[in-house]
NULUMLUM-379012 format. One record per residue: residue number from 1; residue in one letter; x, y, z of N, C-alpha, C, O in turn. Coordinates in steps of 0.2 Angstrom, whole numbers, plus 5000, padded with zeros to 4 digits. Each point is the difference from the previous one (the first is absolute). Layout:
% residues N
<n=NUM res=A n_px=X n_py=Y n_pz=Z ca_px=X ca_py=Y ca_pz=Z c_px=X c_py=Y c_pz=Z o_px=X o_py=Y o_pz=Z> $
...
This chain:
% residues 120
<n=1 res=X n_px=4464 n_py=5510 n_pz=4919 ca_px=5007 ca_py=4998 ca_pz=5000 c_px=5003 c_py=5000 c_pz=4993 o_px=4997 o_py=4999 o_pz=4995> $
<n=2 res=X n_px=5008 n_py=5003 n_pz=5005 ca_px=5004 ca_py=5002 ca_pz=4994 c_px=5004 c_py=4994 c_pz=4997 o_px=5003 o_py=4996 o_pz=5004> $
<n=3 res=X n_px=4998 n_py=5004 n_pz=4989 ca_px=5004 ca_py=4994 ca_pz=5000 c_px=5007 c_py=4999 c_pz=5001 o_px=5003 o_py=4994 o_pz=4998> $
<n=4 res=X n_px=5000 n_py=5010 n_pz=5005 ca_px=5007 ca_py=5000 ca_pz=5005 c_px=4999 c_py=4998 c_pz=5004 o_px=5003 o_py=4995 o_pz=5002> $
<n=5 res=X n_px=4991 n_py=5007 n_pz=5002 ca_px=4998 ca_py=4998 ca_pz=5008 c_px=4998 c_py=4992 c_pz=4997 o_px=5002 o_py=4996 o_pz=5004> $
<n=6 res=X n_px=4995 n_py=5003 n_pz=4992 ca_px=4997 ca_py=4994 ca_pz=4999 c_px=5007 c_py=4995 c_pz=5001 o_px=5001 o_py=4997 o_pz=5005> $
<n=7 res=X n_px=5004 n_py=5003 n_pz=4990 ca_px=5003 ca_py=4996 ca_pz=4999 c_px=5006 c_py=5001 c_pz=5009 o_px=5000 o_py=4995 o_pz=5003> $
<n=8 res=X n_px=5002 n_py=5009 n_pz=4998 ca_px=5000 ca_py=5002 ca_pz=5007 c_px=5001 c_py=4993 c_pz=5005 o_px=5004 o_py=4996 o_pz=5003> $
<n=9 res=X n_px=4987 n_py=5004 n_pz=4997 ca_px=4997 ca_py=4997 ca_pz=5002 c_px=5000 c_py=4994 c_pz=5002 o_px=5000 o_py=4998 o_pz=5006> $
<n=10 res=X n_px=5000 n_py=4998 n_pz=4987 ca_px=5002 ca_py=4992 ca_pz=4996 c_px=5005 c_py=4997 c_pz=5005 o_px=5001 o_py=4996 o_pz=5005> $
<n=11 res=X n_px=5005 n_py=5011 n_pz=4991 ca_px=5006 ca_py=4996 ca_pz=5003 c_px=5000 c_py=5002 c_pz=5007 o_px=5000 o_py=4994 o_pz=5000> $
<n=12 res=X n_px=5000 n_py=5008 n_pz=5005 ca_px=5002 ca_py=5001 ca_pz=5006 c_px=4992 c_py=4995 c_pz=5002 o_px=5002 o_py=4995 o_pz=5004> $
<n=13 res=X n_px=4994 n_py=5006 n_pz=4995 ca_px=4994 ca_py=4995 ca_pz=5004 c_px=5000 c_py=4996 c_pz=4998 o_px=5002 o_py=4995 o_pz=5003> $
<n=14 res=X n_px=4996 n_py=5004 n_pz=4989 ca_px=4995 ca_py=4996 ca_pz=4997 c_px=5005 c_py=4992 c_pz=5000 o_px=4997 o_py=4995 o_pz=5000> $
<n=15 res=X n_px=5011 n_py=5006 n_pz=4998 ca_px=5004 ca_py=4997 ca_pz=4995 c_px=5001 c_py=4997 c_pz=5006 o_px=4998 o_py=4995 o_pz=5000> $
<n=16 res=X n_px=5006 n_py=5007 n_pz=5006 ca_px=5002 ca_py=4996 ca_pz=5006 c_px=4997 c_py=4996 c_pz=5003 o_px=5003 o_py=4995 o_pz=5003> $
<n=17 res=X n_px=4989 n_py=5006 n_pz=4997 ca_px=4997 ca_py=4993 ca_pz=5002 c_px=4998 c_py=4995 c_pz=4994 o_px=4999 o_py=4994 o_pz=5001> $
<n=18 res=X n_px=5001 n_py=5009 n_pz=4995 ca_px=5000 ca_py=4995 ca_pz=4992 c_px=5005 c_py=4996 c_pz=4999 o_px=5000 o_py=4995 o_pz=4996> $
<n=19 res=X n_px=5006 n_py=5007 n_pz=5009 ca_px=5006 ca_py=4995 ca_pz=4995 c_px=5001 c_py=4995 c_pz=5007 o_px=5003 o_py=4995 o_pz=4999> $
<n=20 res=X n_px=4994 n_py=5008 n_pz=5010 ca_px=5000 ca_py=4997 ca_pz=5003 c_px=4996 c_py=4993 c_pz=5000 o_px=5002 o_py=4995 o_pz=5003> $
<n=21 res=X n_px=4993 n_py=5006 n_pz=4992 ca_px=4992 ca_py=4996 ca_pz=5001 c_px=5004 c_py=4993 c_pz=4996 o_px=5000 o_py=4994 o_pz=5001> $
<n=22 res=X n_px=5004 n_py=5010 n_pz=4993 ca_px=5002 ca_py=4995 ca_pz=4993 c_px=5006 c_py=4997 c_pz=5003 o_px=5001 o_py=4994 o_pz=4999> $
<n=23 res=X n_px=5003 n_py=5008 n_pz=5005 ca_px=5005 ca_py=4997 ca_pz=5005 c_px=5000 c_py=4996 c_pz=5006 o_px=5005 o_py=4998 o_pz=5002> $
<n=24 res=X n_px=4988 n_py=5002 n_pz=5001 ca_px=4999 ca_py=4996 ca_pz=5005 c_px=5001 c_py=4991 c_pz=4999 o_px=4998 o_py=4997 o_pz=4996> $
<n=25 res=X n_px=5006 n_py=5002 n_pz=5008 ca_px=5003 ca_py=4993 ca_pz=4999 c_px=4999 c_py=4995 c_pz=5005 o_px=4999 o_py=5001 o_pz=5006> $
<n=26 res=X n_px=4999 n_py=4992 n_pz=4991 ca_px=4997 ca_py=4997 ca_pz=5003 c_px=5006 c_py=4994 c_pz=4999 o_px=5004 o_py=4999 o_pz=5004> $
<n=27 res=X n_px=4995 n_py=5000 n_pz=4990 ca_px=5008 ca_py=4994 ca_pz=5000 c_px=5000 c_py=5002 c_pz=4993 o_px=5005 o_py=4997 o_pz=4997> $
<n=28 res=X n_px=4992 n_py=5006 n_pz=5000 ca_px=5001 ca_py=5006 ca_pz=4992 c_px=4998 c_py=5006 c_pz=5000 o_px=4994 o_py=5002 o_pz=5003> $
<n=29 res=X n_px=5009 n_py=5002 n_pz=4996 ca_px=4995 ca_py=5009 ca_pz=4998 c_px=4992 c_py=4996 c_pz=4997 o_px=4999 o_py=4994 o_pz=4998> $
<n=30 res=X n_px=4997 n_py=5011 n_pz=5004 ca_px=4993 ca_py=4998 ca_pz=4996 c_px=5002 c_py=5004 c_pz=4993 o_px=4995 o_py=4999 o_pz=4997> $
<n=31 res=X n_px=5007 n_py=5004 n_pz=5000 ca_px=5002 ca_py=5002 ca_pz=4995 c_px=5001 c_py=4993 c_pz=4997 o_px=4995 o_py=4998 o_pz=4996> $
<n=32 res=X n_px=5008 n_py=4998 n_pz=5003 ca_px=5004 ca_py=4993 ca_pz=4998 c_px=4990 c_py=4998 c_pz=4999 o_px=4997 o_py=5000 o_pz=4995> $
<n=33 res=X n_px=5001 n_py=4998 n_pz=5010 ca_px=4993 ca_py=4997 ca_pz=4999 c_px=4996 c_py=5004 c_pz=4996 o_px=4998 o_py=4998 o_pz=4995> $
<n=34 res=X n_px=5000 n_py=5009 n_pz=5006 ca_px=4998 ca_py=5004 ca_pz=4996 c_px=5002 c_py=4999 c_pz=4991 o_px=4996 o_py=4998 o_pz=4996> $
<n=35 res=X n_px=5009 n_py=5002 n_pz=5002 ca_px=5004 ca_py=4999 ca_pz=4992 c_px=4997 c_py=4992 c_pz=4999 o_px=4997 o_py=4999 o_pz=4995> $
<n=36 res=X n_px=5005 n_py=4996 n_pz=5010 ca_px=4997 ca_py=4993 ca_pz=4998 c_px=4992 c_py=5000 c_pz=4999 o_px=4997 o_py=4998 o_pz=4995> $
<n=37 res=X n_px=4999 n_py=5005 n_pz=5009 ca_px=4993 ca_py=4999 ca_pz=4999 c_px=4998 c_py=5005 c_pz=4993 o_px=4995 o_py=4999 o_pz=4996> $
<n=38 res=X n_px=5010 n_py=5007 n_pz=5004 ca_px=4999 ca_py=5003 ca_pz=4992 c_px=5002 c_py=4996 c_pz=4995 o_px=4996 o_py=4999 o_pz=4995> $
<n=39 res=X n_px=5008 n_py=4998 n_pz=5006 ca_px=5002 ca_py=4995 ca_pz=4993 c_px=4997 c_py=4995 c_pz=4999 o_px=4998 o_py=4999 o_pz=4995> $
<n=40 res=X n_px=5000 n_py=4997 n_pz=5010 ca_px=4994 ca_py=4995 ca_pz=5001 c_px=4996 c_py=5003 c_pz=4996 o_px=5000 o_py=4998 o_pz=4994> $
<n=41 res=X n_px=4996 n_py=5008 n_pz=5008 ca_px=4992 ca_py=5003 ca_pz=4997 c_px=5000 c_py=5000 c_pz=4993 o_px=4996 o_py=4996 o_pz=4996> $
<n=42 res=X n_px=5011 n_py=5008 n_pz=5001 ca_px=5000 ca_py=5004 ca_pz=4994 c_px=5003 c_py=4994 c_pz=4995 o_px=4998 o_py=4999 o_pz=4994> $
<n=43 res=X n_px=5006 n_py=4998 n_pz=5009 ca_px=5003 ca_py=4996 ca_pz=4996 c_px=4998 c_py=4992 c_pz=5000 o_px=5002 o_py=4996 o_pz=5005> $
<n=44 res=X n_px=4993 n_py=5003 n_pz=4989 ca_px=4996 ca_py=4993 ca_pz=4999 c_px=5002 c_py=4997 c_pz=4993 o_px=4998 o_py=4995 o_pz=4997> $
<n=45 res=X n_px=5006 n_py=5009 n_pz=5002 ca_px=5001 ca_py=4994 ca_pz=4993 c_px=5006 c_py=4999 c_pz=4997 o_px=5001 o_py=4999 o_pz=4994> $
<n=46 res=X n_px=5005 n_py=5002 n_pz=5012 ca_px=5006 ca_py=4997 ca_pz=5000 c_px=5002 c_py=4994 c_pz=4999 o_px=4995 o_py=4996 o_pz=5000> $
<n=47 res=X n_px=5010 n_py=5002 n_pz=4998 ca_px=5000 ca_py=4992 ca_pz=5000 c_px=5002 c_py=4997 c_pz=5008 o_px=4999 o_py=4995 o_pz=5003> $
<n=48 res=X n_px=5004 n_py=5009 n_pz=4999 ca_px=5001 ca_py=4997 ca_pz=5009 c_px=4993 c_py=4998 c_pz=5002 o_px=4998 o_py=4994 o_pz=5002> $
<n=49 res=X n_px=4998 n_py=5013 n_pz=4998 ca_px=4992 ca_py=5000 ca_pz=5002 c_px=4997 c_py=4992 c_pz=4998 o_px=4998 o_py=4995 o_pz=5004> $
<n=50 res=X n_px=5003 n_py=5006 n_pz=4989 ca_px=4998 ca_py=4994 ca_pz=4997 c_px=4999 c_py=4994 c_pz=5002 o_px=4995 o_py=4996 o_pz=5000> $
<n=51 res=X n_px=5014 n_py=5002 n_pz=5001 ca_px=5002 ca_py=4995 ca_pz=5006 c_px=5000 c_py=4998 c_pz=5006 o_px=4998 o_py=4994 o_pz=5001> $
<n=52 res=X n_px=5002 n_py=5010 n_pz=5003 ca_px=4995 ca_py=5002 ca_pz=5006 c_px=4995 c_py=4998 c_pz=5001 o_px=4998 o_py=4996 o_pz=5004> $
<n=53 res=X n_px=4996 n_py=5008 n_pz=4988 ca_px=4994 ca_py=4998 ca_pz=5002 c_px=4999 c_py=4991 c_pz=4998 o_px=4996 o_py=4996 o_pz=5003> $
<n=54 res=X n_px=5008 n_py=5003 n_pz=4994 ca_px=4999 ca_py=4993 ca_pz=4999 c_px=5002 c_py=4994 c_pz=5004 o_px=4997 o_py=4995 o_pz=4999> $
<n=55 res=X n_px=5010 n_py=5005 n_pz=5004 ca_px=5001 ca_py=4998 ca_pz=5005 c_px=4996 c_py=4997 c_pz=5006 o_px=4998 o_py=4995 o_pz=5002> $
<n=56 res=X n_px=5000 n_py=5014 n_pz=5000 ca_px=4994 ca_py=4999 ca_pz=5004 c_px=4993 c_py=4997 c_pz=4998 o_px=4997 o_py=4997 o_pz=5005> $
<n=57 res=X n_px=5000 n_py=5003 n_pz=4990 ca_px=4996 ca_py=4995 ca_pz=4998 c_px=4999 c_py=4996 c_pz=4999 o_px=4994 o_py=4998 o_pz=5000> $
<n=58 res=X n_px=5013 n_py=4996 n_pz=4997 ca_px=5002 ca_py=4995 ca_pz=5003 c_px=5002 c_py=4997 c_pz=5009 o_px=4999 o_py=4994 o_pz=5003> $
<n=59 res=X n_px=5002 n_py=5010 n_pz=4998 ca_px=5001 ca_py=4997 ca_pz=5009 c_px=4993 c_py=5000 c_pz=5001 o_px=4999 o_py=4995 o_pz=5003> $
<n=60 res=X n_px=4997 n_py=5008 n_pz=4996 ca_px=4992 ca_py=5001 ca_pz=5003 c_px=4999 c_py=4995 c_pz=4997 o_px=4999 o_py=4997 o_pz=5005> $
<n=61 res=X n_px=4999 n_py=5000 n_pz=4990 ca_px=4999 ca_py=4996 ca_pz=4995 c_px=5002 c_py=4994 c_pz=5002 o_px=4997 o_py=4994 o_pz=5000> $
<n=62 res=X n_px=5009 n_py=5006 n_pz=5001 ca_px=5002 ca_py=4994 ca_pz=5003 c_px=4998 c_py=4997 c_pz=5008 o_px=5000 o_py=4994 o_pz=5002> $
<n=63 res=X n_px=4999 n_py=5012 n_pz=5002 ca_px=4997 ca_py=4998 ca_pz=5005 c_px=4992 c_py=5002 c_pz=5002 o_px=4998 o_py=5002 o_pz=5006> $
<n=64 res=X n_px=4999 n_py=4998 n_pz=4989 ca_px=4994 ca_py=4999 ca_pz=4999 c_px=5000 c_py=4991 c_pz=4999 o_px=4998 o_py=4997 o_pz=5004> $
<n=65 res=X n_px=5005 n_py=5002 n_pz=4991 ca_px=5000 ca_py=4993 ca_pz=4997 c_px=5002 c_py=4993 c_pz=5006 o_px=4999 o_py=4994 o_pz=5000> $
<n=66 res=X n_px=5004 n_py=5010 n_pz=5004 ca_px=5006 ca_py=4995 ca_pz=5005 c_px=4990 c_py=5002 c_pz=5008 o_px=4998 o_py=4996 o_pz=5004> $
<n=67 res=X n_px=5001 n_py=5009 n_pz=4995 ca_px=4994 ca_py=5000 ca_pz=5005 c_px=4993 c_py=4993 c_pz=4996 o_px=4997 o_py=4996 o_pz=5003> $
<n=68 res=X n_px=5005 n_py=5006 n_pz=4990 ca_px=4992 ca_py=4997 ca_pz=4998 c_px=5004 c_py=4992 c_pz=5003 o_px=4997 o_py=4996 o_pz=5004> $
<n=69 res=X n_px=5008 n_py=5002 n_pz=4992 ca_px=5000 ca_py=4992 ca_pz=5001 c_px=5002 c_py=4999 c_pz=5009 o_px=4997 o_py=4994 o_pz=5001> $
<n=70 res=X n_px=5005 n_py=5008 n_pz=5004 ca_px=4999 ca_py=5000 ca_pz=5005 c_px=4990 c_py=4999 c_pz=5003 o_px=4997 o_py=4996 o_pz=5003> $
<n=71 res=X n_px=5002 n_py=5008 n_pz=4994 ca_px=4991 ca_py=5000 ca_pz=5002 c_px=4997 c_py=4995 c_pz=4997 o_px=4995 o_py=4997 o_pz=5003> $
<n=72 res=X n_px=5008 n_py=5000 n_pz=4989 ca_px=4998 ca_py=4997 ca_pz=4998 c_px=5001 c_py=4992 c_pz=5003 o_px=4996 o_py=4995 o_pz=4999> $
<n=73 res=X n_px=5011 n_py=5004 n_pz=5005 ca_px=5001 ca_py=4994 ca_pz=5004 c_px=4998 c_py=4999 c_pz=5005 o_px=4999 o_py=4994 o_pz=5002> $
<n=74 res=X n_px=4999 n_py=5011 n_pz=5001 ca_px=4995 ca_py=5001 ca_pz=5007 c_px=4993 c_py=4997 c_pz=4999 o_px=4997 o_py=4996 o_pz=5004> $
<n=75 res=X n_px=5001 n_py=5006 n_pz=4989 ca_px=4992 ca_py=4999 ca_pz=5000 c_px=4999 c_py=4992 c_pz=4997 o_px=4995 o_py=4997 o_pz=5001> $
<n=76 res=X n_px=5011 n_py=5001 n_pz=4996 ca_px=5000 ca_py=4991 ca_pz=4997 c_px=5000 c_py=4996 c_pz=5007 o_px=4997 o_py=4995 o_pz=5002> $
<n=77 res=X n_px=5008 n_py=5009 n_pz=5003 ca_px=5001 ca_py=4996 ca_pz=5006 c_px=4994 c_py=4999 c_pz=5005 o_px=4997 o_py=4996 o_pz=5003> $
<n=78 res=X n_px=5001 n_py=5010 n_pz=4996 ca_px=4993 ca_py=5000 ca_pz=5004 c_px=4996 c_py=4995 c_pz=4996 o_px=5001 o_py=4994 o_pz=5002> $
<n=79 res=X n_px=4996 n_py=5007 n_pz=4993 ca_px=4997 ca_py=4996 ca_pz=4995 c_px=5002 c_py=4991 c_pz=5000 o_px=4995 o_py=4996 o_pz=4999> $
<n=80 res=X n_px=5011 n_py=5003 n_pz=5002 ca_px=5001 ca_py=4995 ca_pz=5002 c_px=4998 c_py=4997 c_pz=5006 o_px=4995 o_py=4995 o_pz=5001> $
<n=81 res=X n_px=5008 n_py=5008 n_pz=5002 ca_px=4997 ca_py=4998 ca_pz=5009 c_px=4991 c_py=5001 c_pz=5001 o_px=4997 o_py=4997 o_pz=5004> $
<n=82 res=X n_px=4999 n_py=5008 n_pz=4992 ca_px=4992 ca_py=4999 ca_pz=5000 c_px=5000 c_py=4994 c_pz=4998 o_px=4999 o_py=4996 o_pz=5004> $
<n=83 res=X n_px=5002 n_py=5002 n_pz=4990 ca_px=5000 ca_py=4995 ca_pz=4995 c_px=5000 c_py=4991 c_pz=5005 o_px=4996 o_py=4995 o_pz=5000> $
<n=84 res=X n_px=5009 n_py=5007 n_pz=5005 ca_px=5004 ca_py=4995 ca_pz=5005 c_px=4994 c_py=4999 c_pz=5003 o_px=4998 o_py=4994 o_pz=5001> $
<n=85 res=X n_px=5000 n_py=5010 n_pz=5001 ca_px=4996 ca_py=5001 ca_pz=5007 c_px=4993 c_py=5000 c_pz=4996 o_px=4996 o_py=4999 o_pz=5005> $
<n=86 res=X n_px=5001 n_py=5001 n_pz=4992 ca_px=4993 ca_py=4997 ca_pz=4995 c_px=5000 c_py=4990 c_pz=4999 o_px=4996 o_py=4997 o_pz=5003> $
<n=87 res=X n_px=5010 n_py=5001 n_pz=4994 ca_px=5001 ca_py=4996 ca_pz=5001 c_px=4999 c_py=4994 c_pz=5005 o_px=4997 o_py=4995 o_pz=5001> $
<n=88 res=X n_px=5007 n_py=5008 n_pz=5002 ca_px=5000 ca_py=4998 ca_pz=5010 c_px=4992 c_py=4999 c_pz=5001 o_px=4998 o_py=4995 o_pz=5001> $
<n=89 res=X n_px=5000 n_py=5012 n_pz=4999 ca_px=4991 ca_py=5001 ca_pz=5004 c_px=4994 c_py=4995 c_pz=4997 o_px=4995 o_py=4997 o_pz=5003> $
<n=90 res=X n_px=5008 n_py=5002 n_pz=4988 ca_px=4998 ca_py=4995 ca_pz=4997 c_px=5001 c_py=4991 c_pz=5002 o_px=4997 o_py=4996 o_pz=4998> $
<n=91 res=X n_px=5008 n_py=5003 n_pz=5004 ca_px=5002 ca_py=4994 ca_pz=5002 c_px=4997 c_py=4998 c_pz=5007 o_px=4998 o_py=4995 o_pz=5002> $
<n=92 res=X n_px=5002 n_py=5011 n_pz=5001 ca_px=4997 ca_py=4999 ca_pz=5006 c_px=4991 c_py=4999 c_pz=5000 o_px=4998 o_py=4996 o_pz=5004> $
<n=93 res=X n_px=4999 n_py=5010 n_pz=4992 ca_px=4996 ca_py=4995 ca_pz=4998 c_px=4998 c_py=4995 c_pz=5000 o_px=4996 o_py=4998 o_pz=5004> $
<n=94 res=X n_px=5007 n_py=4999 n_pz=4988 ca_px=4999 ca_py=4993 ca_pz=4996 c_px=5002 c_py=4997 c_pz=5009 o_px=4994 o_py=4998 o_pz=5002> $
<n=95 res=X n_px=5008 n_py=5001 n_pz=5001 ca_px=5003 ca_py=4995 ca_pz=5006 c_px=4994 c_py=5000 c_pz=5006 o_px=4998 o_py=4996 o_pz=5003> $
<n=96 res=X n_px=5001 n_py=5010 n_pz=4997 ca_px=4994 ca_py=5002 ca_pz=5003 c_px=4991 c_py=4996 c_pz=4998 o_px=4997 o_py=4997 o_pz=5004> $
<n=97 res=X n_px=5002 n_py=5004 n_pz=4990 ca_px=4997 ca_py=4998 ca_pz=4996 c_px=4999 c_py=4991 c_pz=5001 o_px=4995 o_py=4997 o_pz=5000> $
<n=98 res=X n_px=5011 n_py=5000 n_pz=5001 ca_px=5001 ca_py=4994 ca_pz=4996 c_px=4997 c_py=4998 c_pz=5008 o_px=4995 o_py=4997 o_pz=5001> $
<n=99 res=X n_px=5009 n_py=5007 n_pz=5005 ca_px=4998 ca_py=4997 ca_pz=5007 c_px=4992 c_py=4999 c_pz=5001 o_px=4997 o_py=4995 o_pz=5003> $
<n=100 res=X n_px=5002 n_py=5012 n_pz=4994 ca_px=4990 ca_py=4998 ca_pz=5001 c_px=4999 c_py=4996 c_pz=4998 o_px=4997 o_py=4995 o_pz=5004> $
<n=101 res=X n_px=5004 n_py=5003 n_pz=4989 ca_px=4998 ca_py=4995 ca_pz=4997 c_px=5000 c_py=4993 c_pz=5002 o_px=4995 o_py=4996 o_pz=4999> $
<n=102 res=X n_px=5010 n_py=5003 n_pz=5005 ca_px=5002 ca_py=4993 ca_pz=5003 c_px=4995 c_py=5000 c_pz=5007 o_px=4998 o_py=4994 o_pz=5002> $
<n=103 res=X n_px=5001 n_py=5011 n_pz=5001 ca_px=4998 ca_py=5002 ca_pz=5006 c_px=4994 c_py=4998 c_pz=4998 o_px=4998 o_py=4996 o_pz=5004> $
<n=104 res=X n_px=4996 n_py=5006 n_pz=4990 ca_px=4995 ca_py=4999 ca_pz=4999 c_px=4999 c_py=4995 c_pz=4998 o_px=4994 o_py=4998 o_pz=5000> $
<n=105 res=X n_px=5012 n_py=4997 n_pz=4997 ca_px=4996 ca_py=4996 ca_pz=4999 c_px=5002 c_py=4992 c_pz=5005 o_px=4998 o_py=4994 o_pz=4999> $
<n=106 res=X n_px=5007 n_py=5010 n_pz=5006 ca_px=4999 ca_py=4995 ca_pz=5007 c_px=4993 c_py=5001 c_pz=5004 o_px=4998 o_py=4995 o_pz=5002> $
<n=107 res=X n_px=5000 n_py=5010 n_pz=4999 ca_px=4993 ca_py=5001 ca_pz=5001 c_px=4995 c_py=4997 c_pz=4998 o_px=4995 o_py=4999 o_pz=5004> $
<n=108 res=X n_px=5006 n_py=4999 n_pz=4988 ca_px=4994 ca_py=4999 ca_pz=4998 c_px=5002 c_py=4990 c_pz=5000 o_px=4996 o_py=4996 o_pz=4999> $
<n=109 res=X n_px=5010 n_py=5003 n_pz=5001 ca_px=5000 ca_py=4993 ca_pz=5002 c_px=4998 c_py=4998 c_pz=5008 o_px=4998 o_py=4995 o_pz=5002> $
<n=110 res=X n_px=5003 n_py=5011 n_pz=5004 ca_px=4998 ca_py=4997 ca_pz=5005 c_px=4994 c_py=5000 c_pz=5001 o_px=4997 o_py=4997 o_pz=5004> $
<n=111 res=X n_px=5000 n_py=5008 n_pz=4992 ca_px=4992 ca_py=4999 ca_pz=5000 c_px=4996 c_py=4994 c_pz=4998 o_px=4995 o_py=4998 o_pz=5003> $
<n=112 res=X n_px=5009 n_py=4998 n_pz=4992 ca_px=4997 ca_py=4996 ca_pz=4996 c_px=5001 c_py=4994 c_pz=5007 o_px=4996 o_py=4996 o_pz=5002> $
<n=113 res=X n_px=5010 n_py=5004 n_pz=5000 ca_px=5001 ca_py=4996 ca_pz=5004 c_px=4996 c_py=5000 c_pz=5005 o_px=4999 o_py=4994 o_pz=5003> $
<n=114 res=X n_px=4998 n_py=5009 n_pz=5000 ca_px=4996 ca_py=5002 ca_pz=5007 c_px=4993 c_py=5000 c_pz=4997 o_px=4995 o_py=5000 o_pz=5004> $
<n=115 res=X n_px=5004 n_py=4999 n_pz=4990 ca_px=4993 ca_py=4999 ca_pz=4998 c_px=5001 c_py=4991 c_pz=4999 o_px=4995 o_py=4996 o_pz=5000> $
<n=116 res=X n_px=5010 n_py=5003 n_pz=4998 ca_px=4998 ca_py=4993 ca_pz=4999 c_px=4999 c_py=4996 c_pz=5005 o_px=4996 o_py=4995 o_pz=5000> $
<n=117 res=X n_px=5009 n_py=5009 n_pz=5008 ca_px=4999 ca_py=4994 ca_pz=5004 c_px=4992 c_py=5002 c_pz=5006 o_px=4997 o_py=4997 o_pz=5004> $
<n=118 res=X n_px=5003 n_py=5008 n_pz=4994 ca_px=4992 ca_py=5002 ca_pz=5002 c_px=4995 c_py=4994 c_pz=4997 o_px=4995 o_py=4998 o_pz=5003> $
<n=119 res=X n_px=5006 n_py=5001 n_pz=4990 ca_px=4998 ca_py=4996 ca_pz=4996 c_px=4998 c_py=4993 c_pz=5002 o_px=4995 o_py=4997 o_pz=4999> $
<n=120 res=X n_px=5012 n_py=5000 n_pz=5005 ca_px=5000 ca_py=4995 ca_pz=5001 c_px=4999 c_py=4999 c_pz=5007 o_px=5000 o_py=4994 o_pz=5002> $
């Protein structure tokens, strides 16, 4: 192939579906996204970039912080409520506790009584 034929070629094949691919339209040429993703890549140390990157680091940053104190009132409320409910299991316990104790020591007077009048 010669390079008349080459170039020929470009233009009549190669360049027509090239400009159709760069012109295919969605709600933009992909040309428009192509230039923004080159500028994105190549250009890092703009002060837009800059602002941009920092902006966005604060939004993340702020809502990392708005995640943690959310998670953090979840786990006080549960923690309250274990808290509630230990207490509770414990009083019921102690109330439990106090009943035997009563319970045993009607027992151990009825015993006495039933030995006294055996006795007599």
């Amino acid at each position: 192939m010669t390079g008349a034929a080459f170039v020929l070629w470009v233009r009549q094949w190669l360049l027509p579906k090239v400009v159709a691919v760069l012109t295919f339209n969605i709600a933009l040429p992909l040309w428009v996204f192509l230039v923004a993703g080159g500028w994105f890549y190549f250009d890092k140390h703009s002060a837009i970039r800059t602002a941009v990157n920092q902006a966005v680091t604060k939004l993340v940053a702020g809502a990392e912080i708005e995640a943690l104190n959310a998670k953090l009132a979840e786990e006080r409320r549960i923690r309250q409520w274990s808290e509630a409910k230990e207490a509770e299991a414990k009083q019921i316990a102690e109330t439990e506790r106090q009943a035997r104790e009563a319970l045993e020591t009607h027992f151990a007077q009825t015993r006495l009584e039933n030995r006294k009048r055996k006795d007599d």
